[in-house]
N, C-alpha and C positions, 0 to 999 in steps of 0.2 A: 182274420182278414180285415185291412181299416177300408172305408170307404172314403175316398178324399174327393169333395162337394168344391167346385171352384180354383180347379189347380193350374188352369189357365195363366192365372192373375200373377201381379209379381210378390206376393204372400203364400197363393198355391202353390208357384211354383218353388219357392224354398222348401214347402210341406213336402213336396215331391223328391226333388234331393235328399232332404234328411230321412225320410223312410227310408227311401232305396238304400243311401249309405252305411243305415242302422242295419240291414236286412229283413225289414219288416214286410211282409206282403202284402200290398195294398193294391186297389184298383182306380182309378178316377172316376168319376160321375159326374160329366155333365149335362144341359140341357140338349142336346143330342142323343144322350142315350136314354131319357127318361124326364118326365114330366116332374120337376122338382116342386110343383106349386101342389101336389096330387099326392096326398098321404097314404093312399092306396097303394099308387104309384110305389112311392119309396118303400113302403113294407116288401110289397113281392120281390125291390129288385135288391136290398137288405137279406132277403130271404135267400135268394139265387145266388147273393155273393157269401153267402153266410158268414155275412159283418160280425166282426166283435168290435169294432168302435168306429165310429164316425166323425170324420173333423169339418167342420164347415167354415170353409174361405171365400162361400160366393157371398158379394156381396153388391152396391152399388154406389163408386167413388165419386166419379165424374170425371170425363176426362177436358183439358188437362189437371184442373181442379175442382175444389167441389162447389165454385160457378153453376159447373155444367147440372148441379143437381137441380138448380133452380127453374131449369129447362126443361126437366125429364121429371118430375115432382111421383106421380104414378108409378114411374117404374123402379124409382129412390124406394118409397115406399115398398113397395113388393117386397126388395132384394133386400133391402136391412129391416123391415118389424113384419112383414107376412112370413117371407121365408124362414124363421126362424124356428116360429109359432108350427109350422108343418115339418119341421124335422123332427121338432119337439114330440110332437104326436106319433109319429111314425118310430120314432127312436124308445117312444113311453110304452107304445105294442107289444114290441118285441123285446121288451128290457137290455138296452144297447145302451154304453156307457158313449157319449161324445162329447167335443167339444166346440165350442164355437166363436169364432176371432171378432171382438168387440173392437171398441174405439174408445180412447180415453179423450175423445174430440167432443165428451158430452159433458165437461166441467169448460172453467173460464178462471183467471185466475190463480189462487191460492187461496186456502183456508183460512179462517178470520187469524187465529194464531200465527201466522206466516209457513205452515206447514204442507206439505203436499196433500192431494186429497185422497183417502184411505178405499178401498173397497165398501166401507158401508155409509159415507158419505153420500148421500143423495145427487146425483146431477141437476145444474146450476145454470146450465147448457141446454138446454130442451123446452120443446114446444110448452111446458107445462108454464113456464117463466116467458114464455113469449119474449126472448131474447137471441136466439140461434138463428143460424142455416137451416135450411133445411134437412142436409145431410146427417148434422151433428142429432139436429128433432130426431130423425129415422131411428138413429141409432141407439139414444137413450129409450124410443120406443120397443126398440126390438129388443133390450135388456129388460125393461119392465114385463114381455111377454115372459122372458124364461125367468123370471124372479123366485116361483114356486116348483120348477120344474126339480127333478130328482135324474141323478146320474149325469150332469151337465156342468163341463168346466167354460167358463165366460173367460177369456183373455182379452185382457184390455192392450191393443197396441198403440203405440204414440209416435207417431212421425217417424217411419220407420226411415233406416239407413246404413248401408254397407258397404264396403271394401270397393264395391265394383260401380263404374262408373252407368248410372242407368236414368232413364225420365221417371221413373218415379223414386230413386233415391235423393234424401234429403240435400246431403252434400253436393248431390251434381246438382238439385235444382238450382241450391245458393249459389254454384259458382255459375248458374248460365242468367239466372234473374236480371235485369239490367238495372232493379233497384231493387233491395231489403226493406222488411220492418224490423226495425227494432223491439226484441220481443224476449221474454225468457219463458224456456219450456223442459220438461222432460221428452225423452227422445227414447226410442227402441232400435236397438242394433239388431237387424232382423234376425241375421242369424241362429242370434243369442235367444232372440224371441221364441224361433220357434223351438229350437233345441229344448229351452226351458215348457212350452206347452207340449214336446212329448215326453215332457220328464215327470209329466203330470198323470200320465198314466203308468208311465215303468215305475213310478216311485208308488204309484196307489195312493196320492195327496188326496183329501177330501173334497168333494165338490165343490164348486161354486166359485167365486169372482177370485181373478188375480191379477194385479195391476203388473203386467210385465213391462217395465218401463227400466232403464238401467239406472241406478241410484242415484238421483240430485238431477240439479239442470244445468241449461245454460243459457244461455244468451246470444240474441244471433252475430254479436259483433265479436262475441268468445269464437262464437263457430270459424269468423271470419278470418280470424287472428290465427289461429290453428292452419286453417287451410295457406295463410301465407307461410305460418311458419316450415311449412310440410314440405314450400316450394312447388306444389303443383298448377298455380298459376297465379301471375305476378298480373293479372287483371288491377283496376282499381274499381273497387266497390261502391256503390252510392246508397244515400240511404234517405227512405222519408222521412219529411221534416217531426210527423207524425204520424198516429192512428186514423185523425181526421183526415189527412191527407192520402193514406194508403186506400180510405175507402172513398175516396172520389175519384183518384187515377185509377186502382187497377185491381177495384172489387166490386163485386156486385151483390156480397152477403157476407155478416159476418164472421170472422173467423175465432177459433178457439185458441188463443192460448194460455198453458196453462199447469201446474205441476202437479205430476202424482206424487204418492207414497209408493213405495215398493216393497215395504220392509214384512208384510205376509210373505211373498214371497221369496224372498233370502231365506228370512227364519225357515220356510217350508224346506230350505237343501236348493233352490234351484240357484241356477248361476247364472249373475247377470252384474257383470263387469259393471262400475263407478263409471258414469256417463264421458267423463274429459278422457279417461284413461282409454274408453273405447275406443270416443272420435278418433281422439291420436292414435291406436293402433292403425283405426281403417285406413285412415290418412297414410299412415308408414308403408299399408301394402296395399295401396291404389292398382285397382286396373282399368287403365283407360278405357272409354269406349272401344271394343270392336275388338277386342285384346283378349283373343280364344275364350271368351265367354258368352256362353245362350243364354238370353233372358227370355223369361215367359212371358206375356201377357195377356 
């Protein structure tokens, strides 16, 4: 039986789908039915469901971005570097193998080589550099928590985006934005994402970090390009003059971006489609808003 921590969110709820579809039997847990900050807590109700793996998707975004983390800094904190550190615990009890859905929002850039940044590349992005958000701080904190943990796959996701037209999909965000930055990044076709983090367990991969990000990057004016060619709306785009300029109109902390490596993961067997080749699919099988599909959040 999996336990699925956060399935609410629009990441759980993919987690939720793909279990069911697979026919895995799993249960959700959330802060409703049990005290997730309570490592007691989670052992007895692990015990009661008698987990054999754990996935964790609760976390704390911000809504609509991660602005809002700046706002809510204590409860950022909690949900991305305390809660982890208590699943961790409760998951080390009971020898329960899980995994738990990171962010690749904790680098900036690219490697000095021009290369993406690898899973044992340090984070560049983080309180430690006194250079981030606070969201991105959180989150390279709550990686440094499970650094030494045992039985624990860390998925790194990156600007996640799908087929379906949604407020936290990447593609819908760019076509509702009323101005872009100009930026290149790797990107996660969520699908693919999570598909490939339960491929993490059917396959028996070895623990620990994997940057699931679909191979290579882009560019937000590539993004842009695609989306006209696709025909799905003949909007016209605008874009900041700059960096300087995106963070005086319409930020209020810095953003990450920035390119991984994904190539552990290929090598490992999972499958995660070449980034342009995605976009264009999702883009070919768009479903608009409201177009028989339930999003979670």
């Amino acid at each position: 039986m999996f336990v699925l921590l956060g399935n609410r969110g629009y990441v759980g709820g993919e987690f939720e789908r793909q279990l069911a579809a697979r026919g895995v039997s799993f249960v959700p847990l959330g802060r409703g039915q049990c005290h997730l900050y309570d490592a007691d807590a989670l052992v007895k109700r692990f015990r009661e469901e008698r987990a054999s793996a754990v996935i964790n998707c609760a976390g704390y975004t911000g809504k609509p971005n991660v602005d809002a983390c700046e706002l809510d800094k204590t409860n950022c904190l909690a949900g991305n570097a305390v809660l982890p550190g208590v699943i961790a615990e409760a998951c080390g009890e009971l020898g329960i193998p899980w995994g738990h859905v990171s962010s690749g929002c904790i680098y900036t850039g690219e490697r000095d080589d021009g290369g993406g940044f690898t899973e044992s590349d340090p984070p560049n992005f983080s309180f430690r550099q006194n250079n981030c958000s606070w969201y991105s701080g959180t989150k390279a904190l709550g990686e440094e928590v499970l650094a030494d943990v045992d039985q624990c796959f860390i998925w790194r996701l990156r600007i996640p985006f799908s087929n379906i037209d949604y407020s936290r999909n990447y593609l819908s965000k760019v076509m509702r934005y009323d101005t872009l930055l100009e930026a290149e990044n790797s990107l996660s076709n969520l699908p693919e994402f999570v598909s490939a983090a339960l491929d993490c367990f059917e396959k028996q991969l070895p623990y620990g970090t994997y940057n699931l990000t679909n191979p290579g990057s882009v560019t937000t004016s590539e993004v842009v390009e695609m989306i006209r060619e696709a025909g799905i709306t003949d909007r016209e785009f605008r874009f900041f003059a700059s960096e300087d300029e995106f963070m005086k109109k319409a930020a209020s902390t810095p953003r990450s971006n920035c390119v991984l490596d994904s190539q552990k993961a290929i090598d490992a067997g999972l499958k995660l489609t070449p980034i342009r080749q995605s976009i264009e699919q999702a883009l070919r099988d768009w479903v608009p808003e409201g177009v028989g599909v339930a999003s979670s959040e």
